[in-house]
C-alpha positions as semicolon CSV with decimal commas, in nm:
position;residue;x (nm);y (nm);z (nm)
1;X;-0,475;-0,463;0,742
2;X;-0,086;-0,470;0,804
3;X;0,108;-0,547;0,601
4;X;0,502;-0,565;0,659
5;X;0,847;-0,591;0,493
6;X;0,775;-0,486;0,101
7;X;1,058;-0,561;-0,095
8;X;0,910;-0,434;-0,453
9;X;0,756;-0,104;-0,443
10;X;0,714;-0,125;-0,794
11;X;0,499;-0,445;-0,770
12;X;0,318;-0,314;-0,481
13;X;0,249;-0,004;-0,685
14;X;0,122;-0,225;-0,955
15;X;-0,122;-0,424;-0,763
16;X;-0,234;-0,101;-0,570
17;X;-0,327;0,053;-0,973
18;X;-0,520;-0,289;-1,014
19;X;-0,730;-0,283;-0,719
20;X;-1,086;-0,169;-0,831
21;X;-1,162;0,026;-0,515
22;X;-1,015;0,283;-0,280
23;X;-0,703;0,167;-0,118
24;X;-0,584;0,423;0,168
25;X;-0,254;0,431;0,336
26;X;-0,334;0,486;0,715
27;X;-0,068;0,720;0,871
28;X;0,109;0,741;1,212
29;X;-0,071;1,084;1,294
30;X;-0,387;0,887;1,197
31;X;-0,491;1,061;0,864
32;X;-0,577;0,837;0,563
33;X;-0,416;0,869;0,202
34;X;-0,558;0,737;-0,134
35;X;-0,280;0,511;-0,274
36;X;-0,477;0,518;-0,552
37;X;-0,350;0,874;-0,622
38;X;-0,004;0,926;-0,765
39;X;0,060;1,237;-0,568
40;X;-0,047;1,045;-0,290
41;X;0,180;0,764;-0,367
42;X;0,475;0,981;-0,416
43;X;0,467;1,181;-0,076
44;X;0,343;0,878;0,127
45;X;0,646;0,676;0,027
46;X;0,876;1,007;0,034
47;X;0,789;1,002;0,375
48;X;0,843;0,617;0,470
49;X;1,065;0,519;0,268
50;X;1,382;0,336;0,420
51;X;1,669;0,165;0,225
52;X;1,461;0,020;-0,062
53;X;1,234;-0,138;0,154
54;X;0,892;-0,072;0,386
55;X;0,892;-0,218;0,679
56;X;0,565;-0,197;0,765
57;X;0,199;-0,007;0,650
58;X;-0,150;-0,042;0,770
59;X;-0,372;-0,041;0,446
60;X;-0,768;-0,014;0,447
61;X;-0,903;-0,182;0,183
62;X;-1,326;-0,149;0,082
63;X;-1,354;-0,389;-0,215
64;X;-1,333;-0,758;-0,095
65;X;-1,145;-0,873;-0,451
66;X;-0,887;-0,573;-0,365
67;X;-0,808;-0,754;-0,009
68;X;-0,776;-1,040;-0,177
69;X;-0,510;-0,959;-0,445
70;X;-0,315;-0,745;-0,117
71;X;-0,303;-1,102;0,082
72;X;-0,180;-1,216;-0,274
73;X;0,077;-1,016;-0,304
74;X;0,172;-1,019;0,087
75;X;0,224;-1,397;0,069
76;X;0,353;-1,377;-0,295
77;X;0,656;-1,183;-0,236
């Protein structure tokens, strides 16, 4: 899934940590990164991250309740 235009990192941090599966940040180069890692987290965002906000991610998701709280938080905020 895509997701676009995240204004709270923070939050989206959060609801990544509450997601019961794996959550993996997909990157340009085509390699895949488990959000659900801090490390991860940390260098993924070190990497893409552009004047307090993220324009835009593609997330793979394998836990059906962990989509759902993503599109949540997508239409949320």
């Amino acid at each position: 899934m895509k997701v676009e235009n995240i204004r709270d990192i923070s939050k989206f941090f959060e609801v990544i940590d509450q997601c019961t599966g794996r959550v993996e940040l997909v990157t340009g180069e085509g390699d895949r990164l488990n959000l659900k890692s801090k490390l991860c987290q940390y260098v993924s965002m070190a990497n893409i991250f552009s004047n307090g906000e993220i324009p835009e991610l593609e997330l793979i998701a394998y836990e059906k309740e962990d989509i759902d709280r993503l599109v949540r938080f997508m239409m949320d905020n």
